[in-house]
N, C-alpha and C positions, 0 to 999 in steps of 0.2 A: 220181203227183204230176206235175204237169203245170210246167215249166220258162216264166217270164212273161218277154219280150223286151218292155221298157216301150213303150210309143207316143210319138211324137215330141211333144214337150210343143207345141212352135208350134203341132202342129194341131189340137190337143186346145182349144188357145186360139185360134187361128183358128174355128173352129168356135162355140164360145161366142160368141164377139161375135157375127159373121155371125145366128145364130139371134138373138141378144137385140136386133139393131138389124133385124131382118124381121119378128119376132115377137113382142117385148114391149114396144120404146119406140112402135109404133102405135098401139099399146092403149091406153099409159099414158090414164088420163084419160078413155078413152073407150068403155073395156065395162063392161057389167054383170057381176055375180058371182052363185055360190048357194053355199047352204051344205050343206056334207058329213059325213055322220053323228056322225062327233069334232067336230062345230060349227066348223070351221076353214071359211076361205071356199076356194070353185074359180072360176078365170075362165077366158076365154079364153085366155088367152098363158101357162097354167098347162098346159091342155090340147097346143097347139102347141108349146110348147117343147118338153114332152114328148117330143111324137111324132118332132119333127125330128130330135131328138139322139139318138133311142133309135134311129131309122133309119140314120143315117151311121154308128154306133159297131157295130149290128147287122152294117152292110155288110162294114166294115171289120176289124171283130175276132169273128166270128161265133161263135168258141172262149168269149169271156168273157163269162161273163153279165151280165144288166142289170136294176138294183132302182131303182123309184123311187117318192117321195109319194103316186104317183096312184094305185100300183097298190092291189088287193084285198088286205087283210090276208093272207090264207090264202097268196097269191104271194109276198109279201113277206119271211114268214115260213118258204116253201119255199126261198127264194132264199138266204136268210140261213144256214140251216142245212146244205146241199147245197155252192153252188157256193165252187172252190177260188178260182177269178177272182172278182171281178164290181166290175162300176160302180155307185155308187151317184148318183140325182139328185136333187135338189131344183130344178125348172126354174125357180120363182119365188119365193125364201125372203121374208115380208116382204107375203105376201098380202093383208093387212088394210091396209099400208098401201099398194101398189099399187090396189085398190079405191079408196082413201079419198081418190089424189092426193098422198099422203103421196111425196116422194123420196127413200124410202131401201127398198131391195129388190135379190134379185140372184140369179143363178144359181154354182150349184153343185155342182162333179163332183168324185166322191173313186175310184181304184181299188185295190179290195184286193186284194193276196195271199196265199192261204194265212194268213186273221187279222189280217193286217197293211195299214194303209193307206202303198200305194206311192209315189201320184200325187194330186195335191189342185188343185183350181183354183174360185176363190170371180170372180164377175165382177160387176161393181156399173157397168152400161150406163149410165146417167145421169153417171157422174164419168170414165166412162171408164177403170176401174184393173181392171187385174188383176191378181189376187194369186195366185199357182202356187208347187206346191212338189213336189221330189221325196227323198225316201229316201235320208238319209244324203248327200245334194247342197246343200241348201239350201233358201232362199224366197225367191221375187223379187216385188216390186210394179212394173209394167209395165216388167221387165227389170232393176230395182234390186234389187238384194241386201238381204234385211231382217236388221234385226239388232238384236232386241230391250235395250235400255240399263236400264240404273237411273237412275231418277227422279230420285233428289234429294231426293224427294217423303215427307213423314212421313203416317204413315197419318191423322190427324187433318188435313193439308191436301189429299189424296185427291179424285179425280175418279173416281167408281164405276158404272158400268151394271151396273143391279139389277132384275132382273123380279121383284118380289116376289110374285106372285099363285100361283105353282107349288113355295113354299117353306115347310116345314111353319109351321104358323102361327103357337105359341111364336116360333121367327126370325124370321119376319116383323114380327110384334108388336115384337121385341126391334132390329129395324133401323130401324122405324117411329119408336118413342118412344127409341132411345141409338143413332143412326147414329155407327160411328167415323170417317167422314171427311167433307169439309167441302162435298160435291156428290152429287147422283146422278142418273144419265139411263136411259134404256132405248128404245135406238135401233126395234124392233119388228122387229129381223131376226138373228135368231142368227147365222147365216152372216158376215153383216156384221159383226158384235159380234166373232167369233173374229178376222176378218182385220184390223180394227181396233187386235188389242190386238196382233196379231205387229206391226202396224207402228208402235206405242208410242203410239197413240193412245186416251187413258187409262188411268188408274192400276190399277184393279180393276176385278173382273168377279164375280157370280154369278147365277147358272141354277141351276133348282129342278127339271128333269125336259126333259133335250132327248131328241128322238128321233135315230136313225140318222142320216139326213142333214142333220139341224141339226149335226151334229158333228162328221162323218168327215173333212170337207176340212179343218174349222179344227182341228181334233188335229195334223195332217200341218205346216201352215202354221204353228202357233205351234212347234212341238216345235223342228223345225227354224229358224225365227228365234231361238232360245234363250229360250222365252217358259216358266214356271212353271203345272202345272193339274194340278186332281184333282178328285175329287168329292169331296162331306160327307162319307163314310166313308174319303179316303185314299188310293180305287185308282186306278187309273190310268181315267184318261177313256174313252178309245175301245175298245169291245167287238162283237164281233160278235153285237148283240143286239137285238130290236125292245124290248126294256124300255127306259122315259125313264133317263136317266143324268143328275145335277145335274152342275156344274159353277162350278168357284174356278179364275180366272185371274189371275194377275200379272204383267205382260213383268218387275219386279222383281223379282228374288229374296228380296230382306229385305223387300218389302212384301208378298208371298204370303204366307211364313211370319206375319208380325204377321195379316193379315188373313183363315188360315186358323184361327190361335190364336183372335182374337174370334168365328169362327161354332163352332165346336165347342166352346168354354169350356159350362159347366154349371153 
């Protein structure tokens, strides 16, 4: 068992920007994409991010392994189950609307421990924020301490980002025709969506099947902002696992609970 001395969080975010503002805001707007066998889209700055970051983290931490989106199932799924370290990325979460000119997208690093995610850093290049978190330390939005609040908010006056398309379809159905609260959005970037709610920007959250790195940095970032999450059945979110994991977020505490009781009622 191999003993982790964290990496210096500045550089880890030093890093992130550097790549996002050489790599992905040149793009914006102005590559084309294809599409990759799970029908998700790949572009350029999906590919370069990649490589950049997977080379400096290589250099630099050569002991810790490295998972990311791009890679071949079969690697990903070695990595997952093998390594004691390892990085996970997501160089572009938010793909579809990067293609589309849509500005909401962002890169994302999480490092685990022996099962545990240590280090989390979600980076949204257009707004300029970052949002890092460390283990038992805290969350900060570009150096600001987050600290997830109660609302106020009754779940019937509720602001919700809701991907309904990946959510068994009785629910769906059942959120479509008796929504409990009085808005709902679906920003198209997971990553975004978690770091969002650690910083109390909107009420509710649910995700019907994230993968790995839709989720590893934002588990890290809400937990530690004091933010509410599980999945449909209850367990705890973050697994070291390539299976989709749903996801129910609150920064509330009494509005998780009211709006974990409306998706499981029967």
């Amino acid at each position: 068992m191999l003993t982790l001395k964290l990496p210096d969080r500045s550089f880890i975010e030093r890093l992130l920007i550097n790549v996002a503002t050489e790599e992905i805001l040149p793009r914006f707007c102005t590559t084309g994409y294809e599409i990759k066998q799970d029908g998700s889209l790949l572009t350029e700055a999906d590919l370069a991010t990649d490589q950049r970051i997977y080379q400096v983290l290589k250099e630099k931490w050569p002991d810790i392994a490295f998972l990311s989106e791009e890679m071949p199932l079969a690697e990903q799924e070695e990595k997952v189950a093998t390594a004691e370290q390892l990085w996970c990325l997501d160089p572009v979460d938010g793909t579809s609307n990067f293609a589309a000119g849509i500005p909401l997208f962002a890169t994302s690093l999480a490092l685990f421990n022996q099962g545990e995610v240590v280090m989390a850093f979600t980076y949204d290049p257009l707004r300029k924020e970052m949002f890092s978190a460390e283990k038992d330390q805290g969350a900060w939005l570009n150096g600001k301490r987050l600290c997830c609040q109660p609302s106020g908010f009754k779940l019937e006056d509720a602001i919700a980002i809701v991907d309904l398309k990946r959510l068994p379809p009785p629910l769906a159905q059942r959120i479509l025709l008796h929504p409990p609260y009085k808005s709902q959005r679906n920003l198209g970037s997971c990553v975004l969506e978690w770091a969002w709610m650690a910083a109390n920007r909107g009420h509710l959250y649910l995700h019907g099947g994230m993968k790995l790195w839709d989720l590893a940095a934002g588990t890290l970032l809400l937990s530690e902002a004091g933010g509410y999450a599980s999945t449909l059945d209850g367990e705890v979110v973050f697994k070291t696992s390539m299976q989709p994991r749903s996801v129910v977020i609150s920064p509330d505490q009494e509005l998780f609970k009211q709006w974990y009781h409306y998706l499981t009622q029967h």
